[in-house]
N, C-alpha and C positions, 0 to 999 in steps of 0.2 A: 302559392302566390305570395304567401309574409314572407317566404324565405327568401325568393327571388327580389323582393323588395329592398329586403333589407341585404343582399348580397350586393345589390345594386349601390343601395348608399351607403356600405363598407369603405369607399376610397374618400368620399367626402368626409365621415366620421374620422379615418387616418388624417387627414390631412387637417380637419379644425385640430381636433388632440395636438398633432404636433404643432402647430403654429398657436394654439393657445400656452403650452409646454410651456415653449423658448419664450414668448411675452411675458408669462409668469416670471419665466427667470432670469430674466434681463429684469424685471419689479425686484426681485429677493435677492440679488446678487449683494455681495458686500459695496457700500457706496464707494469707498475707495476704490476698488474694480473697478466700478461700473463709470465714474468720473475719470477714471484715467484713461478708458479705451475711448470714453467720449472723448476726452480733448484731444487725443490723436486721429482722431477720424476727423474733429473741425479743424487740425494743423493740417490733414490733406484736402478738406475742402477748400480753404481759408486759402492754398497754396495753388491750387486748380484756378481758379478763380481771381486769381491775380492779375493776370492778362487782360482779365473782362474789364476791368477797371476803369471810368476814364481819369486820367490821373488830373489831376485838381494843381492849382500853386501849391510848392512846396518852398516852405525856406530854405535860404542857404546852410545847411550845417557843416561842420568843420570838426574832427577828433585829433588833441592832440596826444600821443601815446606815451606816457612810460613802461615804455618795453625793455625788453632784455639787453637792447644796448643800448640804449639809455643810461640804465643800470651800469653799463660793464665802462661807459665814456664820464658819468658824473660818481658813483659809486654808488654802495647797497643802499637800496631802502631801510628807515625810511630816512629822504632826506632834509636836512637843515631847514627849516624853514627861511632861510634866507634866501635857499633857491629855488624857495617855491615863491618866493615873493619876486625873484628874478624871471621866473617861467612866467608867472601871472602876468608882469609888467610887461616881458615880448609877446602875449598874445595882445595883450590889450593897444597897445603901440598901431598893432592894425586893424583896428576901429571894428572890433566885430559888434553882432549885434547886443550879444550877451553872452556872458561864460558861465558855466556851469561846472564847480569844483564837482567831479565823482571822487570822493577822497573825502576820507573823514579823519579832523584835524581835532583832534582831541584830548584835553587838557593842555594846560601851559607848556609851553618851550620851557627845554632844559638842557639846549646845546648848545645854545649862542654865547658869544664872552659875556652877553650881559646875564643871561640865565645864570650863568656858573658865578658871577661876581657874586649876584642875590642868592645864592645857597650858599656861598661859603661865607657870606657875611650873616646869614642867618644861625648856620652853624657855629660860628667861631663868635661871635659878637661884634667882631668889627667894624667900628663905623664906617674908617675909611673905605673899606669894602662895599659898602653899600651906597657911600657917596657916589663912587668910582661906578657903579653899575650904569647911572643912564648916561655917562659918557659914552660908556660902549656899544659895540653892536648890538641891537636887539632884536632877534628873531620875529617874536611877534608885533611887536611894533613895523618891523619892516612888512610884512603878510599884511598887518591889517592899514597902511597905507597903500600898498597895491590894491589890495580888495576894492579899500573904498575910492580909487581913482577912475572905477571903472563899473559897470553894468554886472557885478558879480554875483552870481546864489553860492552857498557854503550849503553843504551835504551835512546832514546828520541821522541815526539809526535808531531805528524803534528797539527800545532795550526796557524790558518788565523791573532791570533792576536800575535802570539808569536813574539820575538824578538831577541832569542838566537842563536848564533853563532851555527852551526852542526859542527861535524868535518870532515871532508872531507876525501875520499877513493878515491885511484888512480881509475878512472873508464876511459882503450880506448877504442876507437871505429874505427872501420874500416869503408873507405867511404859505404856509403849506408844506415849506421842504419838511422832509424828516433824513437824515444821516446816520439812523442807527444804525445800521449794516455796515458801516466804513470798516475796515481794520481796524482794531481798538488793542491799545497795550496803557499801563499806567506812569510808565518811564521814558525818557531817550536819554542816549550818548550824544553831544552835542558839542560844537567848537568852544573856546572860553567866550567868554563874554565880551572881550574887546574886540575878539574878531566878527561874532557876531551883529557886532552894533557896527562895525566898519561895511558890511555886506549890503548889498540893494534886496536882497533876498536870501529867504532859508527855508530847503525842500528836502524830503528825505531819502537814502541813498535804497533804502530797504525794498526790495526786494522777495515778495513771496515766490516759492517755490510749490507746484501740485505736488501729488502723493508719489509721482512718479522722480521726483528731485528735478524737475524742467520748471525754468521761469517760462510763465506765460503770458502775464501781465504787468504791468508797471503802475506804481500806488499814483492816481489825481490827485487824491484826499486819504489823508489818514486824521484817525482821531488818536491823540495824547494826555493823558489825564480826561479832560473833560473838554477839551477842545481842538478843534479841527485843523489840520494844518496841511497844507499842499504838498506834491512830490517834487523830486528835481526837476523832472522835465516840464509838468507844466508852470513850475515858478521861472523858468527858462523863458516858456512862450510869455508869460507876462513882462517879463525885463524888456525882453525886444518887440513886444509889443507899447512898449510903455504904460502900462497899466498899473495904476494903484493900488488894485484890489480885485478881488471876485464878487460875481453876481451871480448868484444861487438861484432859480426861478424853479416849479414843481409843475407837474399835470402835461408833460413829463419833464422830470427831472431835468436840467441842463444848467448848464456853468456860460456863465459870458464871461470872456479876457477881452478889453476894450471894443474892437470892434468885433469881434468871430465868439460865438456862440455852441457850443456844441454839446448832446446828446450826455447824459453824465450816470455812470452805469450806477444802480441803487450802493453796488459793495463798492466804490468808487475806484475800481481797478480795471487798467485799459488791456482788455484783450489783442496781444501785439498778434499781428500774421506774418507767417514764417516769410523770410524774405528780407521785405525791409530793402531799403532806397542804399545805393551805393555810397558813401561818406568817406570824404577826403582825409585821409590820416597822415600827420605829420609828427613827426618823432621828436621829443622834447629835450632832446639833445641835440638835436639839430638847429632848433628854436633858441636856445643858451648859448653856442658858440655861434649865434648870427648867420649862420649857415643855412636855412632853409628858408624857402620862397614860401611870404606870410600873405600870397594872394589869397588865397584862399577861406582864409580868416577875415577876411575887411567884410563885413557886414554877415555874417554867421553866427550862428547859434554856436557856441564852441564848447566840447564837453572836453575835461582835462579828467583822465583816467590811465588807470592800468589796466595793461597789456599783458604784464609779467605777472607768475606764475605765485611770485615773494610778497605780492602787493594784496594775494585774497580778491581780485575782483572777477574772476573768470566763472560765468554762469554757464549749466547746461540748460540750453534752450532749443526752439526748435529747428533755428539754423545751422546750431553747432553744439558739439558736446562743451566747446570750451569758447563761449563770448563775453567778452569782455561788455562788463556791465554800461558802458561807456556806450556801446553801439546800441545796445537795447534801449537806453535814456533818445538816443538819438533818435532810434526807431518812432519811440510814442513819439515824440515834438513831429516829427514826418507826420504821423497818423492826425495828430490834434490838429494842425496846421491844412491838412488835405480831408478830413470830416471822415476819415475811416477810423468809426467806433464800435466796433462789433459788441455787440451782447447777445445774453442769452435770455428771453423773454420768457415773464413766468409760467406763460403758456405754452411754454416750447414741451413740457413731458408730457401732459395728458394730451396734445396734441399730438405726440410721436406714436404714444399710445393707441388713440381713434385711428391714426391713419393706418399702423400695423395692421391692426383688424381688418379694415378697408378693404387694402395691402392681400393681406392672406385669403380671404375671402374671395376675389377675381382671381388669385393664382388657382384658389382650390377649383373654381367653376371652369379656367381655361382648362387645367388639365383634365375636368370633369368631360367638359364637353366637346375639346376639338383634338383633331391627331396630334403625336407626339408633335411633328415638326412645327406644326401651326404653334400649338400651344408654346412650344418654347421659341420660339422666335416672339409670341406675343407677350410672355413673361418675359422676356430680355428687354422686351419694348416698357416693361412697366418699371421695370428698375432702370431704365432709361431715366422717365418722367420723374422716377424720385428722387436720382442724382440732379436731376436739372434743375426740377422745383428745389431741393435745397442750394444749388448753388443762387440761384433766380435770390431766393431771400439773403443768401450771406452776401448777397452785392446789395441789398440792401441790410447789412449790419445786422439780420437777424439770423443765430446762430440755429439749426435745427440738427440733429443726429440722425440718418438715415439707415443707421445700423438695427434699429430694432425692425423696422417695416421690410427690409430689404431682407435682412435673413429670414425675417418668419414667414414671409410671401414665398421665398426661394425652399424651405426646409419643407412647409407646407404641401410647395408644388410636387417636391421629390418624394412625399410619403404616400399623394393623391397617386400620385403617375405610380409610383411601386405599388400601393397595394388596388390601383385600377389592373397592371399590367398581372401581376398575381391572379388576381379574378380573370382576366382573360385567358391565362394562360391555363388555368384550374376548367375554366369553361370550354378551352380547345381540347382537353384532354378527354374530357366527361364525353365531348360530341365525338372524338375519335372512337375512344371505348365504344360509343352508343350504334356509330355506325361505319365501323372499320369491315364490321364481318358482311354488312347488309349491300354495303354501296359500294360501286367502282371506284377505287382509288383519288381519279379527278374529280367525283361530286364529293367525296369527302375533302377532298381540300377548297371547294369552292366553299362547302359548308363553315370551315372552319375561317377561310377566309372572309366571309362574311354573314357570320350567325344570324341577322337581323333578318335576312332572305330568308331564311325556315322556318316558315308558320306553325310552331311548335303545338299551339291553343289550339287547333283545330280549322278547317278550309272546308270549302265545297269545291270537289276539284274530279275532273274526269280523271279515270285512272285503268288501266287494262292489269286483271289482274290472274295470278298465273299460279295454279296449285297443282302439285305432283304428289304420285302415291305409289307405294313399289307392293307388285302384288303379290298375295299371300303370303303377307309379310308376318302377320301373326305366327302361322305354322314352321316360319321359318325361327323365330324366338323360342320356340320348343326344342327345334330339332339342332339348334346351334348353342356352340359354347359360349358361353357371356365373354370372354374376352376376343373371339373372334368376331362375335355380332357386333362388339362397340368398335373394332378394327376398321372392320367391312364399313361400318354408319362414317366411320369419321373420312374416311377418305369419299363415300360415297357424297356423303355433305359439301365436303372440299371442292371435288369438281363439281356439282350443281351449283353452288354459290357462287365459285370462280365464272360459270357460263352463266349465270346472272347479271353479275357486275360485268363481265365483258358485253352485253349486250345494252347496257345503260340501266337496269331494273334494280329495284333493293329490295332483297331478304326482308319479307316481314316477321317470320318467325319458323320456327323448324318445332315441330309435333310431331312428337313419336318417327314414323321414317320419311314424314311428308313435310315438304317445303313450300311456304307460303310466301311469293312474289311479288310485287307491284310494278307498276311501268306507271311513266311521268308521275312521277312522286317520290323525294320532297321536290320537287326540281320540276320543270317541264322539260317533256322529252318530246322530242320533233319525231314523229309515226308512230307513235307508241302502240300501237296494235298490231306493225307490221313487223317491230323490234319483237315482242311478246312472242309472235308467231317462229320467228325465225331461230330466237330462245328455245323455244320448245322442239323446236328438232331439232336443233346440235344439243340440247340435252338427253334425246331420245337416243339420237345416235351415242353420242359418250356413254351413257348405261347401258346401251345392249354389248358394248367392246368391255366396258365393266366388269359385268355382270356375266361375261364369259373367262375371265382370267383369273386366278389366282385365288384367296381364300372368298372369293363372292362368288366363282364357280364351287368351290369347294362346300360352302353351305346352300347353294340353291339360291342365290341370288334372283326375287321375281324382276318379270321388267318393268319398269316406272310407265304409269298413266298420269295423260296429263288431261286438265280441263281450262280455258282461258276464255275471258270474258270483256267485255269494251262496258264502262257506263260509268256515271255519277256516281261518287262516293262522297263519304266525311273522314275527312284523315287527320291526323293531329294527336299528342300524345293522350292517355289513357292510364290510369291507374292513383295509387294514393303516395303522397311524400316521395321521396328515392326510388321507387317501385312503379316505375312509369314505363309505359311501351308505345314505339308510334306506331300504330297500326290504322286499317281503314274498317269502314261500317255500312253497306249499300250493298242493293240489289246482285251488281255485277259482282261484286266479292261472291255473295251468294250463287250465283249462276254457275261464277267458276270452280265452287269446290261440287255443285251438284253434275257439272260436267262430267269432270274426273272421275266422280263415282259413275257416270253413266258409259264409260267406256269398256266395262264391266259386262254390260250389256249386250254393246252394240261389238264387244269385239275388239274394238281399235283400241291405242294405245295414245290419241290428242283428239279430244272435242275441241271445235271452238264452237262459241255460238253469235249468234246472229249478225250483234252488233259489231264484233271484231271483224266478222269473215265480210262483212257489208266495206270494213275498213281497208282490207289488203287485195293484193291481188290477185282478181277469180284463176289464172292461171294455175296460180299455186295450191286450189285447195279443191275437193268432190264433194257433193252433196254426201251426207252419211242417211239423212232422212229427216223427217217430219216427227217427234216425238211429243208424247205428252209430259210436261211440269205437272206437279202439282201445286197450284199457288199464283202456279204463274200462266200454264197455257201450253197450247202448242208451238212446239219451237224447233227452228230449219235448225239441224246441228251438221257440220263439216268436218274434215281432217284432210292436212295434208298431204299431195299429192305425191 
């Protein structure tokens, strides 16, 4: 009974093991691993889910490109700052809302004739040289009256070694925030200082990249030295918002830009989603020789960036191996502007965790308890629910990973289902072995077809049961050769058994030269006392054709007596551990082997008694007589006619 027990709950122990396995080791994997497979399962959730969206106001935004022919119509990077201050002026000319330099302008000009005047009057000593300088053209002078004629941010780069000044953004805060998680470095590379001060704003161009080299996010807030400074694109939204500053509020965390308010992730970095809103790009060669239509810029957010390959600004992101950092700036202002802020909530692990468990535990109990087909259709239906419930939270902005519940539900499911189907198939084998020799072909495959139908434990079940005995069989083990007696047993066995199972009856057991039968049993059999009867003469008849030919003539082959009986039995297996036999226990059992011997007597070669011959019909069978049992009585016994 423990064994069966525990045979039983074999496929649920496979299946917690494995789904406990892979939870473990989705906990112990290297974190770089384990964060990289995560943010690409949220770039295809994040990407699914897009559609679902309803899309919010978005601003106008505008990219103007320094691209490759750009480059090949104005020449190589980088250029003059005279013509950056000429590009600045035609986008500003059409009234966008604000511009946002992706370009980082960094230390003084040293190409312009004024640049060159003041190095070589520095060099050489000459005054006149340096009189003569602010006659001439000057680069940054010319940049930083563009800047300051317009709604401008200047970009500058979080650098551990840098030294340059940022320029500073009103940023309050309400008691409670705390910013330690921002992005923190001790340095930046930064424009000089005149261009700085000519700018409406200064954000930073920087860009983290995950483990996997993919930007994913774009910096709100960064911290520098000891203070906090905004990124390009949301010092963007504030230009064309017209906003003086930021409002930090806590309980949760959130940033206000004049009127719009929005969610403000603790590491203050905006998880972009793959996609991203289509933006008008105009080419800034086309913009310098007056050549392109500046609609599209009048009241836009405008990010001036490189396209080209020479300029350093091409990220791999999730949209593309090679985007230009310009569209990604562009992307967050879409997000900031339309309230998609995705995060990842501190409770998003030990809840991925809980749910796995959940998760694995209904995979292990469906394949526990219902057929293959059910069950997987109804595991298909559960990793349904956990795709949807995460997509359900990432439309609301919260990030969840459905990779650890969905595989260890799925690995679980396939080790329950493998080592359930193992035990089945272990179980269909053992029942063939147990009753291939005893049972007709077709009860053995019902059996095997449905184990649960064979009352293994023990029944109380009418049964007709049917014993054969071949005579003077002793004397013939004397007078016979040991290899032709076990010749003569096996074929003799052969056909009885075979006339068994062809009549619906199952072999209980074979002693010595005598065969012990049962009818309706494991199974019910429809006439089983007229089936019993009819068994025993075509088995009479097969042994006397037997029992005249060949080495069964040749040792004396006796002829088979039979005895069969109708009544109440207990049937069900018998024995200790492995060493089990189904056999039956009742009067009738007893009737019938006392029959058999009583044929001995009476002559004949089939008793039935009573209750069988009461069963079939009188046609078929002659009073043999009235004999005395011992134990039991007098009793009418019969044989067939």
């Amino acid at each position: 009974m423990a064994e069966r027990r525990l045979r039983r709950w074999r496929p649920v122990v496979a299946g917690a093991l494995v789904g406990f396995g892979l939870i473990l080791l989705a906990v112990s994997a290297p974190p770089f691993w384990r964060e990289t497979q995560r943010e690409q399962v949220l770039d295809v959730v994040l990407e699914q889910i897009a559609d679902w969206r309803s899309p919010g106001p978005s601003p106008r935004l505008a990219i103007v490109a320094i691209d490759a022919a750009s480059l090949d119509a104005v020449g190589l990077w980088p250029w003059r700052r005279e013509t950056l201050a000429r590009l600045i002026a035609a986008v500003n000319s059409a009234k966008p809302a604000a511009i946002a330099l992706d370009l980082l302008l960094a230390g003084e000009d040293t190409r312009s004739p004024a640049a060159l005047a003041r190095r070589l009057a520095a060099e050489t000593g000459n005054a006149a040289l340096a009189a003569l300088a602010p006659t001439l053209e000057d680069g940054d002078r010319m940049l930083a009256d563009a800047v300051g004629a317009g709604p401008v941010v200047l970009g500058w780069v979080i650098d551990p070694q840098g030294r340059d000044a940022v320029g500073a953004v009103p940023i309050l805060t309400r008691p409670g925030v705390s910013l330690g998680s921002l992005w923190r470095e001790r340095g930046a590379s930064a424009p000089p200082a005149s261009l700085a001060a000519a700018a409406a704003g200064s954000g930073t161009l920087s860009l983290p990249g995950d483990d996997d080299g993919v930007v994913r996010r774009v910096p709100l807030f960064v911290t520098v030295g000891d203070e906090s400074r905004p990124g390009l694109a949301l010092e963007a939204v504030r230009l064309a918002a017209g906003a003086s500053g930021y409002l930090l509020s806590a309980d949760p965390l959130r940033v206000t830009i004049g009127a719009t308010t929005r969610a403000l992730p603790p590491h203050g970095l905006l998880r972009l989603v793959p996609g991203g809103p289509s933006v008008p790009v105009i080419r800034a060669a086309d913009l310098l020789r007056d050549g392109a239509d500046a609609t599209a810029l009048a009241g836009a957010i405008v990010f001036i960036g490189g396209f080209a390959p020479e300029l350093g600004a091409l990220r791999a992101s999730a949209r593309d191996p090679l985007t230009p950092s310009s569209v990604l700036q562009a992307q967050a202002v879409h997000q900031i502007a339309t309230g998609v802020m995705p995060v990842r909530p501190d409770w998003a692990y030990p809840v991925e965790l809980g749910l796995a468990l959940v998760v694995k535990s209904l995979a292990i109990a469906m394949a526990r308890l219902w057929r293959p087909a059910i069950a997987t259709a109804a595991l298909l239906g559960l990793l349904a629910l956990v795709v949807i419930g995460t997509g359900w939270l990432a439309l609301r902005d919260l990030l969840l990973d459905p990779r650890t519940p969905m595989i260890a539900a799925t690995f679980a499911f396939l080790a329950t289902s493998l080592t359930a189907f193992s035990e089945s198939r272990w179980r269909e084998a053992r029942l063939r072995r147990r009753f291939e020799q005893h049972l007709a072909p077709g009860v053995v495959e019902r059996i095997v077809a449905d184990p649960g139908s064979l009352k293994l434990s023990g029944e109380r079940r009418e049964v007709t049961a049917l014993f054969t005995d071949i005579e003077g069989f002793t004397q013939t083990t004397r007078e016979a050769g040991p290899e032709q007696l076990v010749a003569v047993l096996d074929g003799y066995f052969e056909g009885v058994t075979r006339i068994v199972g062809a009549h619906g009856g199952m072999v209980d057991k074979l002693v010595g030269d005598a065969v012990h039968a049962l009818f309706n049993a494991p199974f019910d059999l429809e006439d089983h006392p007229r089936r019993a009867l009819a068994c025993a003469v075509a088995i009479l008849d097969w042994t006397e054709t037997y029992r005249a030919t060949g080495l069964a003539a040749a040792i004396g082959l006796g002829r088979t007596r039979q005895g069969l009986e109708t009544g109440i039995a207990i049937v069900g297996d018998v024995g200790v551990g492995a060493k089990l036999d189904y056999t039956a226990h009742g009067e009738a059992v007893n009737m019938a082997a006392r029959l058999e011997a009583l044929n001995k007597e009476l002559g004949s070669s089939i008793c039935v008694g009573p209750v069988a011959a009461s069963r079939c019909d009188p046609a078929l069978l002659r009073l043999l007589g009235t004999v005395e049992l011992r134990g039991v009585g007098p009793v009418a016994v019969s044989t067939p006619i």
